[in-house]
C-alpha positions as CSV (number, residue, x, y, z in Angstrom):
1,X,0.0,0.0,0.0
2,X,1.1,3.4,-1.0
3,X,2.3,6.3,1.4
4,X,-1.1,8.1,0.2
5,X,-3.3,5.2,-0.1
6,X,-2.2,4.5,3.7
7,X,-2.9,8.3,5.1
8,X,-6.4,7.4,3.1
9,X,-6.8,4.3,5.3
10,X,-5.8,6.3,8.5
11,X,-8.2,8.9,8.1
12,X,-11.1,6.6,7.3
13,X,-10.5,4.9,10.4
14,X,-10.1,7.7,12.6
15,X,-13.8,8.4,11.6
16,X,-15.1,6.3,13.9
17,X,-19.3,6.7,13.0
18,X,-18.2,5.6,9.4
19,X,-15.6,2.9,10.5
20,X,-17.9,1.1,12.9
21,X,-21.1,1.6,10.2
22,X,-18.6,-0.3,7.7
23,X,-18.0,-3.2,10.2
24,X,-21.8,-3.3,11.4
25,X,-22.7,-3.3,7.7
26,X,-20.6,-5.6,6.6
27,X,-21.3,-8.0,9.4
28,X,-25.1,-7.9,8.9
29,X,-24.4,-8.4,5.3
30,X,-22.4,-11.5,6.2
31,X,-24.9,-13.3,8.4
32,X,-27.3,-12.6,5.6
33,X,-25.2,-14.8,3.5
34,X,-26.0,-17.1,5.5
35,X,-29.4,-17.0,5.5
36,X,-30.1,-20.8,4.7
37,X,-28.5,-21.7,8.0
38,X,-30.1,-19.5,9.7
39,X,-33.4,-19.6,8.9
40,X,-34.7,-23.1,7.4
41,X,-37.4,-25.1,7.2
42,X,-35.0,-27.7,6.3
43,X,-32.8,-29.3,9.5
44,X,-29.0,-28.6,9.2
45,X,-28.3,-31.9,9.9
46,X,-30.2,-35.6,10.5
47,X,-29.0,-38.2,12.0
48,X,-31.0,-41.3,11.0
49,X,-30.1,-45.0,11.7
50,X,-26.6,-44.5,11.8
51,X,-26.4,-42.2,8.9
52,X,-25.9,-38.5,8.8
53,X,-28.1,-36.5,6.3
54,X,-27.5,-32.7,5.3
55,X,-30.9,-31.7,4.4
56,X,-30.2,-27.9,4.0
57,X,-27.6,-28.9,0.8
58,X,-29.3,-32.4,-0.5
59,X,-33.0,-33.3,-1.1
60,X,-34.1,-36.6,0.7
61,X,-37.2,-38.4,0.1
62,X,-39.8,-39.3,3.1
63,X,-39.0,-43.4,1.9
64,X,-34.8,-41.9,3.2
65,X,-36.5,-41.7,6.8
66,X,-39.0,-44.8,6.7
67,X,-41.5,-42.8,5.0
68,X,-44.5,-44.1,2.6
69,X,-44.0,-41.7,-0.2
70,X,-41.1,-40.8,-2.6
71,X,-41.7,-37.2,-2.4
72,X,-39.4,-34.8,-0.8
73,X,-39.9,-35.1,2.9
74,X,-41.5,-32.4,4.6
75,X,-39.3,-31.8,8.3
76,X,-42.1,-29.4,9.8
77,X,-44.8,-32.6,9.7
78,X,-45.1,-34.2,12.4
79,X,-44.9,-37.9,11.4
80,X,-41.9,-37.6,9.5
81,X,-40.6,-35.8,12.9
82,X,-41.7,-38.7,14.6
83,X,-40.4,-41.1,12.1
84,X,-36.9,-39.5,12.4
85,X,-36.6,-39.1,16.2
86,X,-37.5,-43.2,16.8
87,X,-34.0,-43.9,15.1
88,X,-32.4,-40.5,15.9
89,X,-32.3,-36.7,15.8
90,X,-32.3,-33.5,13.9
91,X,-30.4,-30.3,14.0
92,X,-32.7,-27.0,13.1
93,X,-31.4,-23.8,12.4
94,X,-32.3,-20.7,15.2
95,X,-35.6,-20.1,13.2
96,X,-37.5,-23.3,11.5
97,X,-38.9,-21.3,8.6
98,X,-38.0,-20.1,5.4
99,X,-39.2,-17.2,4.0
100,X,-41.7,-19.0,1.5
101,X,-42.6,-21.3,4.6
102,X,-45.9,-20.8,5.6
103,X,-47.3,-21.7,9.6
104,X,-50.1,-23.6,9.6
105,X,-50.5,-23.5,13.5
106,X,-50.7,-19.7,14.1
107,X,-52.4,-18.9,17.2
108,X,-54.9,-16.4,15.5
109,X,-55.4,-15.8,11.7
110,X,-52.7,-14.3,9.7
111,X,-51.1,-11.4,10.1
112,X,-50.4,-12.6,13.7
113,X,-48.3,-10.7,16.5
114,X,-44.7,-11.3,18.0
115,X,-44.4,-14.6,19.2
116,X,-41.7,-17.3,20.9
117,X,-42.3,-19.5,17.7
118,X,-42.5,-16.3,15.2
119,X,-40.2,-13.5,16.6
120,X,-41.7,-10.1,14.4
121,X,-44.5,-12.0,13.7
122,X,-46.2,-13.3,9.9
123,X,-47.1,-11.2,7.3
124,X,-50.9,-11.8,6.0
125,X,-49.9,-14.9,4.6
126,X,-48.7,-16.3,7.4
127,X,-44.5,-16.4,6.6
128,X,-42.4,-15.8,9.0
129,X,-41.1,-11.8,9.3
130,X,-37.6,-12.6,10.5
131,X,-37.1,-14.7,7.6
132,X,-38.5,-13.1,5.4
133,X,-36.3,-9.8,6.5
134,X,-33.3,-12.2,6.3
135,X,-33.6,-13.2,3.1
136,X,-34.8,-9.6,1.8
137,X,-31.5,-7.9,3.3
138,X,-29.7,-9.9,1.2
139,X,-31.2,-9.6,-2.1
140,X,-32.0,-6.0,-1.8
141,X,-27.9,-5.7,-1.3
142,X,-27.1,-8.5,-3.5
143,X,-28.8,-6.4,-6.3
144,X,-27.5,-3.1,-5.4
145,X,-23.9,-4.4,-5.3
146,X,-24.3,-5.7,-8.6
147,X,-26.4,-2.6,-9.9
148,X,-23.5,-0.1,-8.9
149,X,-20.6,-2.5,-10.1
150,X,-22.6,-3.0,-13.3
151,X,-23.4,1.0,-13.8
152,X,-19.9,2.3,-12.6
153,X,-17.8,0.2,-14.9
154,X,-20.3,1.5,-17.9
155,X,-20.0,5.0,-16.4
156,X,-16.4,5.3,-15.7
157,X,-15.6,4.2,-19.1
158,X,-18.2,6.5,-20.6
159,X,-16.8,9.2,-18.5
160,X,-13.3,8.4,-19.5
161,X,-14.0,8.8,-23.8
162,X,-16.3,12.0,-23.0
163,X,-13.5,13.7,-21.1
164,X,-10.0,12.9,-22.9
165,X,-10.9,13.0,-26.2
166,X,-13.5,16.3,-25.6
167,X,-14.6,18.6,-29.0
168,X,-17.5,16.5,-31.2
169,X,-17.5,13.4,-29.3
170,X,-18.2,15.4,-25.4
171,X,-20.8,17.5,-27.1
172,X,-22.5,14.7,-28.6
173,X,-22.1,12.5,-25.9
174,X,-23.8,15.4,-23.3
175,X,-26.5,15.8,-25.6
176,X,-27.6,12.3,-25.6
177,X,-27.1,11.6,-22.0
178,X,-28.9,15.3,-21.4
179,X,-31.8,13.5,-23.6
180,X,-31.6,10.1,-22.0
181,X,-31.2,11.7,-18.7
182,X,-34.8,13.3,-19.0
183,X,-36.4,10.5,-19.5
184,X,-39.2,9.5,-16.9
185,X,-37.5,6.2,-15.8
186,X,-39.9,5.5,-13.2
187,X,-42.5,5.7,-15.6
188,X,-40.8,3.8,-17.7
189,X,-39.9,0.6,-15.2
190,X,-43.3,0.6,-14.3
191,X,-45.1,0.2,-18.0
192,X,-42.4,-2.3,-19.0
193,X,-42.7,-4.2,-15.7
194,X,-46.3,-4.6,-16.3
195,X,-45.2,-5.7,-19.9
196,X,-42.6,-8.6,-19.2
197,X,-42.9,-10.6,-15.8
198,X,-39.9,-9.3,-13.8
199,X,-36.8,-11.1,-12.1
200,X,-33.5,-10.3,-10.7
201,X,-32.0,-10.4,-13.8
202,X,-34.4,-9.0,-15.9
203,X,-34.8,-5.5,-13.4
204,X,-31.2,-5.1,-12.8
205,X,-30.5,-4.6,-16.9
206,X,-33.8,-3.0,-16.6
207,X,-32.1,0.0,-14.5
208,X,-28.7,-0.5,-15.3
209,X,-30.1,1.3,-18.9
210,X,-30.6,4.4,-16.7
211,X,-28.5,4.1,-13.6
212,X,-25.1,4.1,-15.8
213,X,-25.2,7.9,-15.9
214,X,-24.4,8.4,-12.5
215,X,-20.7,8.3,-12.6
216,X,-20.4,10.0,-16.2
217,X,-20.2,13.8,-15.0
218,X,-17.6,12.9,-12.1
219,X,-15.1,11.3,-14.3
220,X,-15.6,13.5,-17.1
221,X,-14.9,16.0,-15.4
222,X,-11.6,14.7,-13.8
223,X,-10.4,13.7,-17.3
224,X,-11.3,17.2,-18.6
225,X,-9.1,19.0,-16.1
226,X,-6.2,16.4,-16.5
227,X,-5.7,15.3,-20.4
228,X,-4.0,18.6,-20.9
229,X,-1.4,17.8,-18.1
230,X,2.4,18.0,-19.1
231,X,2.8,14.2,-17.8
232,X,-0.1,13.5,-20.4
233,X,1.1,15.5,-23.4
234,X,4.6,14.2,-22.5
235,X,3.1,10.4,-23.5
236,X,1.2,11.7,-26.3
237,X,4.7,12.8,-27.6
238,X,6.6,9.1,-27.1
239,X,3.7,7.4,-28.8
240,X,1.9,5.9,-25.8
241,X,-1.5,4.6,-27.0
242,X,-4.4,6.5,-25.6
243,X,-6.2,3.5,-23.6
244,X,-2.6,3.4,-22.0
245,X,-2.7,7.0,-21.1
246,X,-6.3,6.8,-20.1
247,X,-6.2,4.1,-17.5
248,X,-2.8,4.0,-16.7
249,X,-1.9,7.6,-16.4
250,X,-5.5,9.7,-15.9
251,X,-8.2,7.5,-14.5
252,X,-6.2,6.8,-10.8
253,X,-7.4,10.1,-10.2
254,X,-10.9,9.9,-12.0
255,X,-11.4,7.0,-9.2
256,X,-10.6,9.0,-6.0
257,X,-14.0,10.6,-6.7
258,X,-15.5,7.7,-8.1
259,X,-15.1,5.8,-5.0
260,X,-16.4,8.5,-2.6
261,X,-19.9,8.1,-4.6
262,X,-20.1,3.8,-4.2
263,X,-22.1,3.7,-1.2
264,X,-24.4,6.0,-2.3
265,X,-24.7,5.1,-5.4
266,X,-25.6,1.7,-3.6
267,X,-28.0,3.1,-1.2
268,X,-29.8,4.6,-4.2
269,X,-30.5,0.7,-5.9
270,X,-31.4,-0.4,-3.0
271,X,-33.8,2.5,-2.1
272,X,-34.9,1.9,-6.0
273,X,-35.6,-1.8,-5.8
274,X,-37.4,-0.9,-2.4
275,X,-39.9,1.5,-4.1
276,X,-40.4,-0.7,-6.9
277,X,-41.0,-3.7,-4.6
278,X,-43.8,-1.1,-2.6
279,X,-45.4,-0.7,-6.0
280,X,-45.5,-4.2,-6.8
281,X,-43.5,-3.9,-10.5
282,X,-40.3,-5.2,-8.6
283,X,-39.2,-8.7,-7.6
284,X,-42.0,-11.9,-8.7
285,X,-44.7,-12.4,-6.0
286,X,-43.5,-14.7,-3.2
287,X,-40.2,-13.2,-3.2
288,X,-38.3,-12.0,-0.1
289,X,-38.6,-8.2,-0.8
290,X,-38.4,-5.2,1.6
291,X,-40.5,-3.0,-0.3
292,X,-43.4,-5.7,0.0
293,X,-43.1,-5.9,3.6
294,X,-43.7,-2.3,3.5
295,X,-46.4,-2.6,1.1
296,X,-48.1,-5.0,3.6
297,X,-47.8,-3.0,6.2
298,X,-49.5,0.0,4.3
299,X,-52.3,-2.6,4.2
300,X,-52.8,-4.1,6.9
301,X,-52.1,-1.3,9.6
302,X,-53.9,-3.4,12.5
303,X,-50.6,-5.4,12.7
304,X,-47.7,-2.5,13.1
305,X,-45.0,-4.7,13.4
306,X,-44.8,-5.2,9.9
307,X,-44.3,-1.2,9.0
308,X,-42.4,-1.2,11.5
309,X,-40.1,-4.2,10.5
310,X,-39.3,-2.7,7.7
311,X,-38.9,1.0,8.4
312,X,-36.0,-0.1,11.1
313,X,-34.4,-2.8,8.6
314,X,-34.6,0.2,5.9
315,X,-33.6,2.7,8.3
316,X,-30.6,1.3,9.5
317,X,-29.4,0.1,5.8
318,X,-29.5,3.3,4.1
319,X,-27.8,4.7,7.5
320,X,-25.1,2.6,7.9
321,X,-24.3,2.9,4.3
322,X,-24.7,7.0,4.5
323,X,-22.3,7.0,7.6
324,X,-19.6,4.9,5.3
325,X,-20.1,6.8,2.1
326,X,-19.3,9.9,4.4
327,X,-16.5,8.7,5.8
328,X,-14.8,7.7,2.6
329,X,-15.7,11.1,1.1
330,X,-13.9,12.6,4.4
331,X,-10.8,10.3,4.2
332,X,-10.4,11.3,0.0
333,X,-10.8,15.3,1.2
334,X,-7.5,16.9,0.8
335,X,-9.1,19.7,2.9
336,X,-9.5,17.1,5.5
337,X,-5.8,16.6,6.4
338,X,-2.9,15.4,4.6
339,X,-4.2,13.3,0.9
């Protein structure tokens, strides 16, 4: 590590809001990973005469465990619980639901309250909240890391040929972005969402066709002020090739402020997603989603804990990533100590 790249470090971890946020973040994020072993409706481990099984990776038939039938055995029932325990024992994950796992058994109907068996509750189809929150943090941040990877390599480069080579091809290139940048995006998610049945994959291209702008301006910019540079004309003149110049020589300091904008670039997808999700022209139906916790909280207000499920898990996201994003911003500031 450099001699700048190190005072960088330093001063990001003398901010300690945005160095704990990072950690917290980044553990939360980790455990989300996790998720299957976590929350399951699947044991993490069976023991049956003599044998180990690994439900949670391998899908055993109820005939595995003594059973009648050939189909995949159901752990939550009762007689294959029974059929298991006679010749020896499970292992379940903290919380025995999934977030497409559905309790039968509720005490009253669905939405249903805080309980020892359902910690924040079921929404009104009776899932489980937790895991449902579980699996939700995940995605939501699975698919705004991959929606601000996606949209700042496409920016960068963008950036990059808009800002060294300037004259005909920055003015075209502003006027089309100018254009494209106008364009009602929501509007537009929403009318082709209702056109084509959306996935993961289908919404983050979806919004990577408008989300790609974000970096353009910033790097532009940099490459603008620094393709006239002696140390740049001084290349030109001994024949190095301008993709050499460009990111070797000129886009290290394009990405000091490219990378004070990551976490908010990645608060904004996720925020994105969210709202999508509330409108229900995000993720398919069934899905763990954020935004549709939300949405059933909007609609079913005799049952707060969902609202307010999702307003802390939200809350506490965007926050964390906020407090990080302002850290890094600090720690790149040359105004801010030595850089």
């Amino acid at each position: 590590m450099s001699p700048l790249a190190r005072r960088r470090w330093d001063a990001f971890r003398r901010n300690r809001r945005g160095w704990w946020s990072l950690w917290i973040f980044l553990g939360l994020f980790t455990l989300s990973l996790c998720a299957e072993f976590i929350a399951n409706d699947r044991p993490l481990l069976v023991r049956y005469d003599g044998a180990f099984y690994f439900p949670v990776f391998v899908t055993y038939p109820e005939t595995a465990f003594g059973g009648e039938f050939a189909t995949e055995a159901d752990y939550r029932d009762p007689y294959v619980q029974e059929l298991i325990s006679a010749r020896g024992w499970m292992l379940w994950p903290p919380i025995r639901y999934r977030y497409d796992t559905i309790n039968y058994d509720l005490p009253q109907p669905a939405p249903s309250p805080p309980t020892r068996e359902n910690w924040l509750g079921t929404d009104d189809q009776g899932r489980d909240v937790l895991a449902r929150v579980i699996y939700g943090f995940r995605v939501s941040v699975l698919f705004g890391l991959a929606l601000t990877a996606a949209s700042s390599l496409i920016g960068v480069a963008a950036g990059a040929v808009q800002g060294y080579f300037g004259g005909w091809t920055d003015l075209l290139f502003q006027r089309f972005i100018e254009i494209w940048g106008g364009l009602p995006v929501l509007f537009l998610l929403i009318i082709l969402s209702a056109v084509v049945e959306p996935n993961f994959w289908w919404l983050l291209g979806l919004m990577l066709l408008f989300s790609w702008t974000t970096l353009v301006g910033v790097v532009r910019a940099e490459f603008l002020r620094a393709r006239n540079f002696e140390y740049v004309r001084a290349a030109r003149a001994l024949g190095v090739g301008h993709l050499t110049i460009m990111f070797r020589h000129l886009l290290p300091n394009a990405m000091v402020a490219t990378l004070t904008f990551l976490p908010f670039i990645l608060s904004g997808a996720i925020t994105t997603l969210t709202s999508l999700d509330f409108l229900g022209f995000g993720l398919p139906p069934g899905s763990p989603s954020l935004g549709e916790l939300l949405a059933q909280g909007k609609a079913n207000l005799q049952a707060p804990w969902l609202g307010i499920t999702a307003f802390v898990v939200l809350a506490v996201m965007l926050t964390l990533l906020v407090f990080v994003g302002e850290a890094a911003r600090d720690a790149f500031d040359p105004r801010k100590g030595p850089a």
